[in-house]
C-alpha positions in Angstrom: -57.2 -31.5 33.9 -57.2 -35.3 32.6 -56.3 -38.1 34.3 -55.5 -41.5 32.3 -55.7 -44.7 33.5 -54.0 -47.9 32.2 -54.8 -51.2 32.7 -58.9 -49.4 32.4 -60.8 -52.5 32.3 -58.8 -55.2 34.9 -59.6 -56.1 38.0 -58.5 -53.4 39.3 -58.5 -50.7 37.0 -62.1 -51.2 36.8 -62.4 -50.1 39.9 -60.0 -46.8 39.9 -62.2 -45.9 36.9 -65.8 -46.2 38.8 -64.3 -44.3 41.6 -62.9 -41.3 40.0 -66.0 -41.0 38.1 -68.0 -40.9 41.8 -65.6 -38.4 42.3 -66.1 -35.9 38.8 -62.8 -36.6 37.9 -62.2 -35.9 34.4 -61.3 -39.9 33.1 -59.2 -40.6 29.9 -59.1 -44.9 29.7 -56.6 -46.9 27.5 -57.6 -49.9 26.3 -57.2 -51.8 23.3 -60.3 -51.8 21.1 -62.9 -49.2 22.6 -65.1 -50.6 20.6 -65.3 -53.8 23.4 -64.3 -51.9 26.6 -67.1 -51.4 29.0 -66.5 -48.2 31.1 -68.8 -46.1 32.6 -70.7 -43.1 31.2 -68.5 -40.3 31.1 -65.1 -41.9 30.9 -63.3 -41.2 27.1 -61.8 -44.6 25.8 -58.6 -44.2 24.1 -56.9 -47.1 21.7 -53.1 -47.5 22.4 -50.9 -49.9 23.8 -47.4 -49.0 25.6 -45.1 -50.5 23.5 -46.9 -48.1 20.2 -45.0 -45.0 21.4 -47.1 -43.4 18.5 -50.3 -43.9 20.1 -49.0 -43.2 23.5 -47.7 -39.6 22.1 -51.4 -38.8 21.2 -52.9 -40.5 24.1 -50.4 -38.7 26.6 -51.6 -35.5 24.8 -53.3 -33.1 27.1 -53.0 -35.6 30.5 -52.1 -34.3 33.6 -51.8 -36.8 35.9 -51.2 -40.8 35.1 -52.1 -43.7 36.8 -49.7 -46.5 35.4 -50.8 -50.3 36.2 -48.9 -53.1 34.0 -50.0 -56.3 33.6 -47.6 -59.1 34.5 -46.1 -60.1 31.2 -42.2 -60.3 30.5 -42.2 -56.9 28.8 -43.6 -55.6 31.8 -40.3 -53.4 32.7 -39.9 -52.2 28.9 -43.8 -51.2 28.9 -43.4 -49.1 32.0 -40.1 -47.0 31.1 -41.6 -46.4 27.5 -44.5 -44.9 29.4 -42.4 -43.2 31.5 -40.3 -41.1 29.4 -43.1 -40.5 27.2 -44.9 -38.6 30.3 -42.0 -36.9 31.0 -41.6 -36.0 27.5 -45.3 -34.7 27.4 -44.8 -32.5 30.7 -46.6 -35.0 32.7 -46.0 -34.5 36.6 -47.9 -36.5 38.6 -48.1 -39.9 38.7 -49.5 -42.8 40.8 -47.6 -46.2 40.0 -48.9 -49.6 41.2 -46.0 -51.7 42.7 -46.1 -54.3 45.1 -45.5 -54.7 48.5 -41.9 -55.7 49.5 -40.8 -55.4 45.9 -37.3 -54.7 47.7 -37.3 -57.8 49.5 -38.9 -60.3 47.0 -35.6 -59.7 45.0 -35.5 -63.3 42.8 -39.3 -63.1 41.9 -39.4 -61.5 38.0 -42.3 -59.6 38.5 -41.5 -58.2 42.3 -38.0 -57.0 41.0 -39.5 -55.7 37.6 -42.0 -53.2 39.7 -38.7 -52.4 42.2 -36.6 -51.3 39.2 -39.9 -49.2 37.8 -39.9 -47.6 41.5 -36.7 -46.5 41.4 -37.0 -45.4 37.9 -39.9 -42.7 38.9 -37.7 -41.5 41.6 -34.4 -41.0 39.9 -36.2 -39.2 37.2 -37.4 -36.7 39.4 -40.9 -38.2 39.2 -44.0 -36.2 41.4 -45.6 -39.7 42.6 -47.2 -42.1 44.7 -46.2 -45.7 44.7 -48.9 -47.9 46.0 -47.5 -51.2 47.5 -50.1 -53.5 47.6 -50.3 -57.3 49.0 -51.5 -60.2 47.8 -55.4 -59.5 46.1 -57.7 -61.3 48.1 -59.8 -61.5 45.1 -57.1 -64.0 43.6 -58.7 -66.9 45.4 -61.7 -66.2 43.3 -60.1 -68.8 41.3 -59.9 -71.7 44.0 -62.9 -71.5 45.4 -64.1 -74.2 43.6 -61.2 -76.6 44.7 -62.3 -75.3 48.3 -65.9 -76.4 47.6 -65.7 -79.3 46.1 -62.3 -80.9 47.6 -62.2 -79.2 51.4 -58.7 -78.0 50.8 -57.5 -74.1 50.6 -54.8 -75.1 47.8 -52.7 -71.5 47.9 -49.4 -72.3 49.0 -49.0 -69.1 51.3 -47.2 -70.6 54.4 -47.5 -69.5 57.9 -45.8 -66.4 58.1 -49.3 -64.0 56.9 -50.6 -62.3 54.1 -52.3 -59.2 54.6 -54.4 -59.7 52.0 -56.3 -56.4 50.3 -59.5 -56.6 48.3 -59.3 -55.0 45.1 -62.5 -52.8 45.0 -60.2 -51.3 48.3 -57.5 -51.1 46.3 -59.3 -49.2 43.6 -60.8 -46.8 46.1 -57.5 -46.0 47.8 -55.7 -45.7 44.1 -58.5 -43.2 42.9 -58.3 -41.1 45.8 -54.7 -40.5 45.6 -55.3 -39.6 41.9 -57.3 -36.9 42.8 -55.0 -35.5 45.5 -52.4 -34.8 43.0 -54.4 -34.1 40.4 -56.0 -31.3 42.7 -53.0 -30.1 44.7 -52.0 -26.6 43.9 -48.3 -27.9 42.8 -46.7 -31.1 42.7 -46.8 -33.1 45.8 -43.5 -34.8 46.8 -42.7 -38.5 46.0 -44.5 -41.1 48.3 -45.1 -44.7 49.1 -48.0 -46.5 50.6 -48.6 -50.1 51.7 -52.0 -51.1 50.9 -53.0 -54.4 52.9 -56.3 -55.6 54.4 -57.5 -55.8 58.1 -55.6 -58.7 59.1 -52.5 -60.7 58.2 -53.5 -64.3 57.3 -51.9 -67.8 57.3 -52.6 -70.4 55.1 -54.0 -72.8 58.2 -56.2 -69.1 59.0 -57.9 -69.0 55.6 -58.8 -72.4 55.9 -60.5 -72.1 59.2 -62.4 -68.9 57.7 -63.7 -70.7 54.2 -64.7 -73.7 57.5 -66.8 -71.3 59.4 -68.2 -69.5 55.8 -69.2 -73.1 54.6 -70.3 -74.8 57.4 -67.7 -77.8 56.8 -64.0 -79.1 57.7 -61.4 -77.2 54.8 -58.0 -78.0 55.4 -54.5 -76.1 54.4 -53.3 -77.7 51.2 -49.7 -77.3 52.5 -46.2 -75.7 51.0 -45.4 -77.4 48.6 -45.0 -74.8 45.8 -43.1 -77.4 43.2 -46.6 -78.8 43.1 -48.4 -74.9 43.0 -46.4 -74.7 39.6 -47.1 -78.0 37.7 -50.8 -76.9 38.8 -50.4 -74.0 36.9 -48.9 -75.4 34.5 -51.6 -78.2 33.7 -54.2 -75.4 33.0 -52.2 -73.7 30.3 -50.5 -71.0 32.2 -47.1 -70.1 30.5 -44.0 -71.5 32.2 -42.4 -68.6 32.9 -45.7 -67.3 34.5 -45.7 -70.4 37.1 -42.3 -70.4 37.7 -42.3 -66.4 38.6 -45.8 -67.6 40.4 -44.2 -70.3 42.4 -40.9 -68.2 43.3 -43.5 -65.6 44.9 -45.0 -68.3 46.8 -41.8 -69.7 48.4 -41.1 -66.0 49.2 -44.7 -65.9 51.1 -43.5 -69.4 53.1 -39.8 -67.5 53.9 -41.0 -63.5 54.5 -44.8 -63.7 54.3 -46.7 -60.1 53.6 -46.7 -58.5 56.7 -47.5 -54.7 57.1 -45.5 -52.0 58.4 -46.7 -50.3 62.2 -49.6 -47.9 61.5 -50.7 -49.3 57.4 -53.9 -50.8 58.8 -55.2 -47.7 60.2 -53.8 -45.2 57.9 -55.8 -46.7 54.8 -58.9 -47.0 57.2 -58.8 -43.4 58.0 -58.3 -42.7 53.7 -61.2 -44.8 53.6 -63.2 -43.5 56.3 -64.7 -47.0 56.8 -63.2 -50.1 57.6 -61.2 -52.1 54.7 -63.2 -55.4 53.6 -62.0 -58.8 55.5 -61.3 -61.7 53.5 -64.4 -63.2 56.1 -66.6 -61.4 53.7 -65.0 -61.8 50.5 -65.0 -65.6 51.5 -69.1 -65.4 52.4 -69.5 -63.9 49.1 -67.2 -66.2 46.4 -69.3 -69.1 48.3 -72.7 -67.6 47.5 -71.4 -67.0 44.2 -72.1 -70.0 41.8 
């Protein structure tokens, strides 16, 4: 009994691997070059990619239950159905998918309608799985911190409707444990989804005051304006298309936010069995971090 992981050595791949190791899970990792991928002891690296549907054959050999994370790229929707239809092909059963949360409702954002068409894709092919629906990755603001620091301004466009923001060592926790539940179930369990979000659901003008109390200084909100967000983006070499689908998400965060569904918060707490990390202490952390 195998389980194979894509998207091994990312953010949060990374963590889905350490975790199902804890566990004694039986870890197959695809990654690019093996040769460079740092994974723990134990865990068998495998070289494919998903569009080489020769190396996915072999690499699909043997598996019995697939986690399947793709990385935001515009072939992300061709990359998932090829991986797909290659599971089914090689009697694969169970599956874990990460989505997004409110990929239904996001409809005009690339990558939020991508993962929506890949949901419904798993379930009209008669898929055994779990879709896992996370919100935005506090972990993402890993990347402004410095901005915060240096200029007193939380620069993230996210508007005052609330993100409930997940870590993504959570994430990976949450993602490994459901592995293992189908992987160990006596037959296929039935097709599921699951919001994963953090303890609370923040505002823009919230994070600010939360990176003020964590630094000891005034931080302001940056404000909405996601025309600006993009050019950003832009200016440090992101690809257009990546800010554009990047700024489209944002105005979606300023007109539905990411707000949980009655009773998310406390069913991940009870997966967990501990609470799920605030972005207080991811904050209190970034800042230590030089």
């Amino acid at each position: 009994m195998t389980i194979l992981v894509t998207g091994a050595t990312g953010t949060v791949g990374s963590h889905v691997v350490e975790h199902l190791i804890k566990r004694g899970a039986d870890v197959r990792a695809l990654v690019r070059d093996p040769s460079k991928a740092k994974l723990p002891a134990g865990v068998t690296a495998v070289q494919g990619d998903l569009l080489d549907v020769d190396a996915m054959r072999n690499v699909l050999s043997g598996v019995s239950t697939l986690f399947l994370l793709n990385a935001v790229v515009p072939d992300e929707v061709t990359q998932a159905l090829i991986a797909l239809n290659l599971a089914r092909e090689a009697g694969i059963e169970r599956i874990v998918y990460l989505s997004v949360i409110h990929s239904d409702l996001y409809v005009n954002v690339p990558h939020f309608a991508g993962k929506f068409g890949v949901e419904r894709m798993i379930e009209a092919m008669g898929f055994n799985a779990t879709v896992l629906r996370p919100a935005y990755f506090m972990n993402n603001d890993f990347m402004v911190k410095d901005v915060v620091r240096d200029y007193g301004i939380y620069p993230m466009p996210i508007g005052a409707k609330g993100l409930a923001m997940i870590d993504a060592a959570d994430l990976g926790e949450i993602a490994a444990l459901e592995l293992i539940r189908r992987e160990q179930a006596e037959t296929p369990l039935p097709f599921d989804r699951i919001n994963l979000v953090g303890p609370e659901t923040l505002t823009g003008s919230d994070v600010a005051a939360i990176w003020s109390d964590v630094l000891g200084r005034q931080i302001n909100y940056g404000g909405d304006d996601t025309a600006a967000f993009e050019q950003n983006l832009r200016q440090k070499h992101v690809p257009g298309w990546m800010a554009f689908d990047m700024r489209l998400m944002c105005e979606r965060f300023l007109s539905v936010g990411m707000v949980p569904d009655a009773g998310d918060v406390d069913r991940l707490t009870a997966l967990l069995g501990r609470p799920l990390r605030s972005y207080r202490a991811f904050a209190a952390q970034a800042a230590a971090t030089a």
